[in-house]
C-alpha positions in Angstrom: 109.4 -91.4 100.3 112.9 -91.8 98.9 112.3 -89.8 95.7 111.1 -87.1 97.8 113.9 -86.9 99.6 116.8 -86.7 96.2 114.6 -83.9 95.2 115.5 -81.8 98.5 117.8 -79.0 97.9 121.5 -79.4 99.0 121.3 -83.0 97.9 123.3 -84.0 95.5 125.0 -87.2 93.8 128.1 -86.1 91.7 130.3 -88.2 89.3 134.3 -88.6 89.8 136.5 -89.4 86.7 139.9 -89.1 85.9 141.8 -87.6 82.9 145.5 -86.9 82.3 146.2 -83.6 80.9 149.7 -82.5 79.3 152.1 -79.7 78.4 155.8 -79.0 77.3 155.5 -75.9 79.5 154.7 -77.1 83.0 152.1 -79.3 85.5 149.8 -76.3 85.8 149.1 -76.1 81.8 148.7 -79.7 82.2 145.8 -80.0 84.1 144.6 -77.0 83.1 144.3 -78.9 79.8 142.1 -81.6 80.9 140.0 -79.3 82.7 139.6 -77.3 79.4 138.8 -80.6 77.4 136.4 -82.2 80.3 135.0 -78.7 79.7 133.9 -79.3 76.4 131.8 -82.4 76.9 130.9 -82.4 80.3 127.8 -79.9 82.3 128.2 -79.0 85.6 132.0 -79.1 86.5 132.6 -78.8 90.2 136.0 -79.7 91.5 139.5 -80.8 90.1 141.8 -82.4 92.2 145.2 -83.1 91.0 146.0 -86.8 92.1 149.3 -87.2 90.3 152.4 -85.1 88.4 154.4 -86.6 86.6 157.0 -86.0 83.3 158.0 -87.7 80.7 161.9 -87.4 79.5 164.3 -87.8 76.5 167.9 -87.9 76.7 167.5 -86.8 80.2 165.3 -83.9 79.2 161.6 -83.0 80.4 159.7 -83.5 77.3 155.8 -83.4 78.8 154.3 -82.6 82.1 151.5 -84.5 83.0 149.1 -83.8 85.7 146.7 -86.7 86.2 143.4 -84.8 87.4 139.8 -86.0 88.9 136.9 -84.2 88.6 133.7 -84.2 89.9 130.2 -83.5 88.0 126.9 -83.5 89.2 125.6 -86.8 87.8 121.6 -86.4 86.2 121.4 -90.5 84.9 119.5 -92.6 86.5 
């Protein structure tokens, strides 16, 4: 009975993991970065959530935006 009901449509189990994207230019480049990465290696991308910004400094100078991002998949293992 349960592997009737995974197969029903609107059901769905979906993977969450989290990258960290970054740019000189700003926070948006930077997770659009680890969007375009996940992207490349990943099927099935549904939702990026932006958990974190930070930057990294030099002499008191933004250096890198980071956007620390999670995204979900829809999982197909086992």
């Amino acid at each position: 009975m349960a592997a009737k009901k995974a197969g029903r449509a609107g059901e769905s189990v979906y993977k969450i993991i989290e990258l960290v994207g970054t740019s000189s230019d700003s926070w948006e480049k930077a997770a659009a970065a680890a969007v375009q990465r996940a992207a490349l290696t990943l099927r099935d991308l549904r939702v990026a959530e932006v958990s974190q910004l930070d930057m990294t400094l030099e002499n008191g100078k933004v250096m890198t935006y980071r956007a620390k991002v999670k995204l979900s998949f829809k999982y197909e293992g086992e």
